[in-house]
N, C-alpha and C positions, 0 to 999 in steps of 0.2 A: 146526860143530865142537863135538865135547861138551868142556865145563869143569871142571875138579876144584873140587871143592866140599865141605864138612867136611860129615860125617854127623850130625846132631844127634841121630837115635834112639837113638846109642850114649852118650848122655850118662849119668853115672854120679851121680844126686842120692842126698840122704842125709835122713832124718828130721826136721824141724825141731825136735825135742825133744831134739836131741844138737849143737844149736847153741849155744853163749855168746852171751846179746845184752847189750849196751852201755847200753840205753833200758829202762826199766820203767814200772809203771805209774804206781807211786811218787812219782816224778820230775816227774808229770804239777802245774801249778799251775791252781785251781779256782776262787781267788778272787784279788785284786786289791784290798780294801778295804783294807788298807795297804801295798799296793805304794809307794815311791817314786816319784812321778812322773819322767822325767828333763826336767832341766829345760835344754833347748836349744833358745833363740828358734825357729828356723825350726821345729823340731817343735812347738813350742806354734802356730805358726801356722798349719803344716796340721792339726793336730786343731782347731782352728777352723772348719777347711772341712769337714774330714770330720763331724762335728757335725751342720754346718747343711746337709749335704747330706742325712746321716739325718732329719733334722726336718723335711727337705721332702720325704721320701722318693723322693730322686731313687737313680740306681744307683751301686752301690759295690760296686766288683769286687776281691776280692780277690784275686790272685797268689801262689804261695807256691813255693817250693823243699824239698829235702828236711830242712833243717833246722829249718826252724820247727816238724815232727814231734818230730825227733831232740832240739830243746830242751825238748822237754816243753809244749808252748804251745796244743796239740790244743783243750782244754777249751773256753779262751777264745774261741778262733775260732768253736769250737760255740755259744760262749753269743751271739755275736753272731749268728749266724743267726737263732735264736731268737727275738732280739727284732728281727730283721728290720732288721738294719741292713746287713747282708753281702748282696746280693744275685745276687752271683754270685761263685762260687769256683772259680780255673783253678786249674792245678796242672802240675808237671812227671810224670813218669812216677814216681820216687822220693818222691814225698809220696804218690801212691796205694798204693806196697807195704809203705809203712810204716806207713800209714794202716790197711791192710788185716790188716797183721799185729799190729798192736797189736787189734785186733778178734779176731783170731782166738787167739792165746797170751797177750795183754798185756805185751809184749813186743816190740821189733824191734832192729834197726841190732847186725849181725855185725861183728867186728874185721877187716877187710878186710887189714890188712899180711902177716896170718899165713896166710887160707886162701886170700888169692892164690898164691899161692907152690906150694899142693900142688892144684891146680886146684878146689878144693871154695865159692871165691867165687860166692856168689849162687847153690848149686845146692839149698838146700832144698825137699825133695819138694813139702810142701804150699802155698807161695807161688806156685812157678812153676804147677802142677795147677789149683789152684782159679780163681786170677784168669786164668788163661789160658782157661778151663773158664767164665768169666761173659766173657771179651769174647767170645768162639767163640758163645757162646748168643743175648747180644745188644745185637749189632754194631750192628744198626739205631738201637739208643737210646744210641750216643755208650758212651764206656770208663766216664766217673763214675757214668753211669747204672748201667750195667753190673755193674760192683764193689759200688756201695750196695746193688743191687736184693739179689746175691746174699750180700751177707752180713745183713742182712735174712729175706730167705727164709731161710736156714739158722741164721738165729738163733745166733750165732756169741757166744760168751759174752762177749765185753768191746766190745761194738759202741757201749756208752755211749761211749768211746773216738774214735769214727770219725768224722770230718768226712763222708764218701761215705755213711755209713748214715743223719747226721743230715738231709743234702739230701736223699736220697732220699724217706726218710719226711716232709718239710716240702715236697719238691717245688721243691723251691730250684734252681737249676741250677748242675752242678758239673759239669766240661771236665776233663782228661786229656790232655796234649800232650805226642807221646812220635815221637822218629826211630827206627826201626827200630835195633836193636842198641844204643840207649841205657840198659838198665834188665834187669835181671837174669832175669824173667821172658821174652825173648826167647833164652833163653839154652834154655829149657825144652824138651823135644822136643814138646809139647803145644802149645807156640806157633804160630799159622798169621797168616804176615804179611800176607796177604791181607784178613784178618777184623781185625788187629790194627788196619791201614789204614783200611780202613771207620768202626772206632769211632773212632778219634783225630781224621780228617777231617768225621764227623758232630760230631763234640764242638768243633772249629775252626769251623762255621758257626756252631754254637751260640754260641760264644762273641761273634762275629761280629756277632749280632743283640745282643746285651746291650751291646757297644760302641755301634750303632749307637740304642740308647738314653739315652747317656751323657751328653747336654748336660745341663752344670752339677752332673756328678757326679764322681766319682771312678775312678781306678784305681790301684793298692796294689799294689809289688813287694815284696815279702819273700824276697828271697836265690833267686830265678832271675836268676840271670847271662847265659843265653842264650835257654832256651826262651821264658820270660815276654818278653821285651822283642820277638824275632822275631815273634810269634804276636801282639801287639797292634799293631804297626806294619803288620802285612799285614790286622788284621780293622779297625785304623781307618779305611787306605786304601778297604778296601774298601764300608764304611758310608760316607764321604763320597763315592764315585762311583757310590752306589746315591740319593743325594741327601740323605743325612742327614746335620741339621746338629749337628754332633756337636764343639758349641765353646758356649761357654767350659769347660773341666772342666780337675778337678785332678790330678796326677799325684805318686805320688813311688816311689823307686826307694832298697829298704831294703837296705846289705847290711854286712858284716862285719868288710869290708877297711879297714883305715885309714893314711893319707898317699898322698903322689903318685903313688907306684912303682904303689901298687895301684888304679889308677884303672882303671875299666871301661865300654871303649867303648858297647858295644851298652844299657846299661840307659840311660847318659846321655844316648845320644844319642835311642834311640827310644822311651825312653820318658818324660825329667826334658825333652829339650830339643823335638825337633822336634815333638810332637802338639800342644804348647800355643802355636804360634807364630799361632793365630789367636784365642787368647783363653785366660785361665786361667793357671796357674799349676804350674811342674813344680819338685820339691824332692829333692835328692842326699842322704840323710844315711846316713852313719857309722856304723853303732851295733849291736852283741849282739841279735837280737831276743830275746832272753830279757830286756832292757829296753824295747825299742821297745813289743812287742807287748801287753806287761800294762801301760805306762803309757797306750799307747793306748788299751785296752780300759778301765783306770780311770776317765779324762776322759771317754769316752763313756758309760760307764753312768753314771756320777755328775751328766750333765749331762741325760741322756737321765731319770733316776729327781727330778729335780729340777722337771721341766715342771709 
C-alpha cells in the first residue's frame, strides 16, 4: 500500500543574509584571566579531577548541546583542544549548525517564536545546502568529520570560530549525534537520511571507542538533556561487553535548570549515577554555562601554565 508522505522538494528556503541572528561574533569570550571563578564545593572538586586527568593525559570527553555555542563559550573549548586537554568532543545535532554557521557568516541562532509561525523556521538556503552537501560527500568519516573537513576546504571566513574546523585540523575526534528530524538541516530538500545515518552512526562508534578509553578519565555534559546522556550509556555499555575496563572515571552532568520541579531524568541517571557505580565519581550541578564553562577553563589553564 503506498503511504502519503510530505514532499520535501517543494520546500521554499530563503537566503541566510535576510535572516536576523540572536549570537554574534562579538559575544564570543576569548579569555578567562579574570573571569570569576564560581565558587561551588562540588565544582571545585570536579576541576580537581578534571585537572589531574589532564596531567595524566588520560581522556576527557567533552559533551555539549546547543547552548554552549549560543552562549558565546566556542573559543574556550577551542582553546582546550589546543592544549590538548579535550580529547574528544560529542556534540548534539544543534551545536554542529551553529558551529557551522558561525564559521560561515559569524553569526547564528534565528528568533524562532516569530518564523515558526510563517513556516520560514530553519529553512536558510545556505545552512541546510552546505552541511547537508559535506555529510552526502562524507558519510564514511562520521558527520564532525564531515562539517570540519568541509568548512576547511572552503575556507569559510570565520572558521577561527568552529570547534569542527579546529578537530579537524588538530585531528582531535569530534561525534555528531543526531535522530533524524531533530535539527533543521533535515528539514532541507538536499538532506538524504540514508547518508545522514551512516555519518551519525560512524560518529556513534567513534565515540564508542574513546569511552572505551576512558579509565580514570572524564566525561563532561554541558546542557544535552537527551542526546548526550542516551548515546554514552549505550557507548559505555558497549566498551564494557567488548571487555574494557572502563572504571574508575569521573562524570558530570552541566545544565541550566534549577530546583526540584526541574530535575532531569536521563543526564542523572545515565550519566551522574549509574556509569560510576563501579568506581569514580558522578556530579549534578546547576549552573549558566556561561559560568561553569570559563571558570572551568580558568582553573584548568592556570593550573595546567603553573606546572
Amino acid at each position: 500500500m503506498e503511504r502519503a508522505m510530505i514532499d520535501l522538494t517543494k520546500i521554499k528556503t530563503y537566503p541566510i543574509a535576510e535572516r536576523h541572528n540572536l549570537v554574534k561574533r562579538s559575544d564570543f569570550l576569548a579569555d578567562t584571566r579574570d573571569f570569576p571563578v564560581w565558587q561551588n564545593r562540588q565544582f571545585l572538586q570536579l576541576a580537581k579531577r578534571v585537572i589531574r586527568a589532564a596531567k595524566a593525559k588520560k581522556q576527557i570527553i567533552v559533551m555539549m548541546g546547543g547552548h554552549v555555542v549560543k552562549s558565546g563559550l566556542s573559543l574556550l573549548v577551542i582553546d582546550l583542544v589546543k592544549r590538548g586537554v579535550i580529547t574528544h568532543l560529542a556534540m548534539n545535532g544543534a551545536v554542529s549548525i551553529h558551529d557551522f554557521e558561525m564559521a560561515l557568516i559569524g553569526e547564528t541562532s534565528e528568533y524562532v517564536p516569530r518564523s515558526i509561525e510563517d513556516g520560514s523556521f530553519g529553512m536558510a538556503e545556505e545552512t541546510g545546502r552546505f552541511m547537508n552537501e559535506a555529510i552526502n560527500r562524507y558519510a564514511e568519516e562520521g558527520m564532525g568529520y564531515a562539517i570540519g573537513r568541509w568548512i576547511v576546504e572552503h575556507n569559510l571566513p570565520y572558521q577561527q570560530y568552529s570547534i569542527l574546523a579546529i578537530a579537524y585540523r588538530l585531528g582531535v575526534p569530534a561525534t555528531v549525534h543526531v535522530a533524524i528530524g531533530t535539527d533543521i538541516i533535515h528539514q532541507h530538500p538536499t538532506c538524504d537520511g540514508a547518508r545522514t545515518g551512516l555519518a551519525t552512526y560512524t560518529d556513534f562508534k567513534i565515540l564508542c571507542h574513546s569511552v572505551a578509553q576512558m579509565k580514570e578519565g572524564c566525561y563532561l555534559n554541558f546542557g544535552s538533556a537527551v542526546i548526550g546522556p542516551e548515546v554514552f550509556l549505550k557507548a559505555l555499555s558497549i566498551a564494557r561487553n567488548l571487555g574494557y575496563q572502563v572504571h574508575p572515571i569521573t562524570t558530570a552532568n552541566f545544565d541550566i535548570r534549577r530546583g526540584l520541579s526541574d530535575y532531569f531524568y536521563r543526564p542523572s541517571k545515565n550519566i551522574v549515577q549509574r556509569p560510576t557505580s563501579l568506581g569514580g565519581r558522578g556530579f549534578n550541578l546547576r549552573v549558566d554555562h556561561k559560568v561553569s564553562i570559563p571558570s572551568l577553563h580558568r582553573l584548568i589553564v592556570e593550573a595546567l601554565e603553573a606546572q
